[in-house]
TORPA-4810 file (N, C-alpha, C, O; in nm, 3 decimals):
<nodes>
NODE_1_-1.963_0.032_-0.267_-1.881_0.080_-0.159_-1.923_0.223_-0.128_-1.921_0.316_-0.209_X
NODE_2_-1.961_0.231_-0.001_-1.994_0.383_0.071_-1.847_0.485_0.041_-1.733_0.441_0.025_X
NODE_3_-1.877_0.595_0.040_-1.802_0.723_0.052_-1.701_0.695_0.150_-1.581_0.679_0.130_X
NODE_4_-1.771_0.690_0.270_-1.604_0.651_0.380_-1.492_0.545_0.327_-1.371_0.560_0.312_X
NODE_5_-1.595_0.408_0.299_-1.496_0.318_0.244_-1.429_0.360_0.156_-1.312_0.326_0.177_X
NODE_6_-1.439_0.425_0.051_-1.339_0.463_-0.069_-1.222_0.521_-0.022_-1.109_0.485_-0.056_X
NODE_7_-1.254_0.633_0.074_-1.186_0.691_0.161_-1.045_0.612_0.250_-0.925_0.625_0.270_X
NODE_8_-1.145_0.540_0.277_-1.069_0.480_0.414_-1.001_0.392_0.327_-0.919_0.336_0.399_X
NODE_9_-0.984_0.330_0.162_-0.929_0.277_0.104_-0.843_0.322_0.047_-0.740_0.259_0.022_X
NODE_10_-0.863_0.444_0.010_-0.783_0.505_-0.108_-0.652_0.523_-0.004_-0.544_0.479_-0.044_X
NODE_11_-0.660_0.586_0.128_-0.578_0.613_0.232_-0.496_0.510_0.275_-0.375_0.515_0.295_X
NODE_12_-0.594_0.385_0.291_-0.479_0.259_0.356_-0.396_0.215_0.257_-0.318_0.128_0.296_X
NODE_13_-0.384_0.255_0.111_-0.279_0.218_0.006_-0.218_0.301_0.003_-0.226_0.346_-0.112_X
NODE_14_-0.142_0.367_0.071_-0.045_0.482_0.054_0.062_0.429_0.178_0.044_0.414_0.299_X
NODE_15_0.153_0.414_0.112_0.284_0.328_0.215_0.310_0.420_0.330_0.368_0.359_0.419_X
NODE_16_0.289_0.529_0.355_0.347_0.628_0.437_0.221_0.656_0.547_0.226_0.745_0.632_X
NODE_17_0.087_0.547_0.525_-0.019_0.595_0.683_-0.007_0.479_0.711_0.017_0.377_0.646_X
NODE_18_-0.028_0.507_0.841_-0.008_0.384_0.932_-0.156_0.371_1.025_-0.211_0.265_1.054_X
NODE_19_-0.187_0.464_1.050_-0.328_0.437_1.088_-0.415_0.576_1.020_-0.369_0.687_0.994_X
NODE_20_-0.590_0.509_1.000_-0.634_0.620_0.954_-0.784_0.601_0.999_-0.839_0.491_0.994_X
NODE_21_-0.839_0.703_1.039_-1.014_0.696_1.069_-1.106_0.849_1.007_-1.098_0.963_1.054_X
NODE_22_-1.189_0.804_0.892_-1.250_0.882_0.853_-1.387_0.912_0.915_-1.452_0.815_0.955_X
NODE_23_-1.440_1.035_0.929_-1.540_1.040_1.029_-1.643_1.164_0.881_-1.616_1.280_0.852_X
NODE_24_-1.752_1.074_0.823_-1.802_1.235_0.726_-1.897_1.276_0.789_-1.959_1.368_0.736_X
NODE_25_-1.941_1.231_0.908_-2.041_1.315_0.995_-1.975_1.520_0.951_-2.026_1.615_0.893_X
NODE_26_-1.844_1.497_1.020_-1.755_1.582_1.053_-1.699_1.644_0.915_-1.671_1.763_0.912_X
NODE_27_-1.681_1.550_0.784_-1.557_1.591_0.689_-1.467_1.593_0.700_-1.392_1.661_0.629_X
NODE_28_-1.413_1.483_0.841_-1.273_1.484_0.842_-1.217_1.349_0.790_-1.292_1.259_0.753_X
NODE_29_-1.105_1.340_0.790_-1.009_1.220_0.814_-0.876_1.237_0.877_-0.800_1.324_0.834_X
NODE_30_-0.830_1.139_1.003_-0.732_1.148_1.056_-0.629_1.075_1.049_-0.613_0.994_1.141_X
NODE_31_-0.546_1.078_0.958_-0.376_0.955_0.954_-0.248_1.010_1.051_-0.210_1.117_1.098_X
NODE_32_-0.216_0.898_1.051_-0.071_0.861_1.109_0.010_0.847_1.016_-0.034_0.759_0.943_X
NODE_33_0.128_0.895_0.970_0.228_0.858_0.934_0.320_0.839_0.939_0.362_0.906_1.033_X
NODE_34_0.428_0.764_0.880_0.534_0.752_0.925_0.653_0.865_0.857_0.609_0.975_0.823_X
NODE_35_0.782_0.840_0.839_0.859_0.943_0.813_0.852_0.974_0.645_0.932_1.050_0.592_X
NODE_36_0.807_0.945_0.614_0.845_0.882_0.478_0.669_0.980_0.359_0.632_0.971_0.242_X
NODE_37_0.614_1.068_0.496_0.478_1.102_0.443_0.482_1.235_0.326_0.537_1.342_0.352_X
NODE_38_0.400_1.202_0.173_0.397_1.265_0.071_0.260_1.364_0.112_0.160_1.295_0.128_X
NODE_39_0.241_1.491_0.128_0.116_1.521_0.100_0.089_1.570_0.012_-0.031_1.596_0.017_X
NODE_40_0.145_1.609_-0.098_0.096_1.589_-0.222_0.016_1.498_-0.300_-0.085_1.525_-0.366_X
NODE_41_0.077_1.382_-0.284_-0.006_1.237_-0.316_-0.095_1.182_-0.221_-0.166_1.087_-0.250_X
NODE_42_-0.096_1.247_-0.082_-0.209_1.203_0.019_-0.331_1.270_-0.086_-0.399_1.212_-0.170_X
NODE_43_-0.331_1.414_-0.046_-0.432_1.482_-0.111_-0.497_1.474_-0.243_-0.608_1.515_-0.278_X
NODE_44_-0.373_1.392_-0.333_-0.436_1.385_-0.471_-0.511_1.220_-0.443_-0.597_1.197_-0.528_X
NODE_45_-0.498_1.143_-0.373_-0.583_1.039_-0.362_-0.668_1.069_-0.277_-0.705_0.953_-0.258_X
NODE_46_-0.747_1.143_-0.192_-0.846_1.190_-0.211_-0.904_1.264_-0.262_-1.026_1.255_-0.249_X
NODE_47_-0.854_1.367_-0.340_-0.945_1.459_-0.443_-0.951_1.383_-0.561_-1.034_1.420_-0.645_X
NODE_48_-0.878_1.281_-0.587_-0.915_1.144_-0.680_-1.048_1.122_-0.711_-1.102_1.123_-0.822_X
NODE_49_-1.108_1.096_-0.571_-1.208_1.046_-0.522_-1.310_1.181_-0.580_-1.428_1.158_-0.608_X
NODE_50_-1.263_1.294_-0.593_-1.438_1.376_-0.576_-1.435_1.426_-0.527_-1.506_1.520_-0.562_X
NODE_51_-1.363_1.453_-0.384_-1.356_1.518_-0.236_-1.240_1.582_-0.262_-1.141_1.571_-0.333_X
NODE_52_-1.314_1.698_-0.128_-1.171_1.801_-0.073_-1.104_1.765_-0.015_-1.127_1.656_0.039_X
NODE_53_-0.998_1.825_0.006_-0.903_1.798_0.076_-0.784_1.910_0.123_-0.717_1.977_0.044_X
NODE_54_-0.774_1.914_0.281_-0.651_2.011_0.308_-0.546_1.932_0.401_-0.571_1.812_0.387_X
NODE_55_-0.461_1.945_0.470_-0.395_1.957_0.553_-0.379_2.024_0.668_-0.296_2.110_0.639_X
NODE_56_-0.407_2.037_0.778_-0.480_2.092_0.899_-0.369_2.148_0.977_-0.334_2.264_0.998_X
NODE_57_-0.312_2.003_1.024_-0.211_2.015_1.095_-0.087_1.902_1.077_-0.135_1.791_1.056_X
NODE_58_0.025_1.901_1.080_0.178_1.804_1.030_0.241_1.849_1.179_0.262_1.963_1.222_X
NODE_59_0.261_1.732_1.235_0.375_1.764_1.354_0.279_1.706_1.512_0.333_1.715_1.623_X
</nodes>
């Protein structure tokens, strides 16, 4: 499994995204969530992975 896929996996198991598209051209990734969103546990399932991770923008 490629880098994005892990990504784009580790993300779609988290009850609180609802949509998500990772782009590593860029180093980004973009989710949707619903009300219910942890970013604590977003971020620790991707730095899980190996990778950084911030929070950009909420709202």
């Amino acid at each position: 499994m490629n880098c994005a896929a892990r990504v784009e996996q580790a993300l779609a198991s988290l009850p609180w995204v609802e949509k998500h598209e990772v782009d590593f051209g860029k180093k980004e990734a973009h989710i949707t969530v619903n009300g219910k969103f942890d970013k604590v546990a977003t971020l620790k399932a991707v730095t899980d992975l190996g990778f950084g991770a911030t929070v950009k923008k909420i709202g």
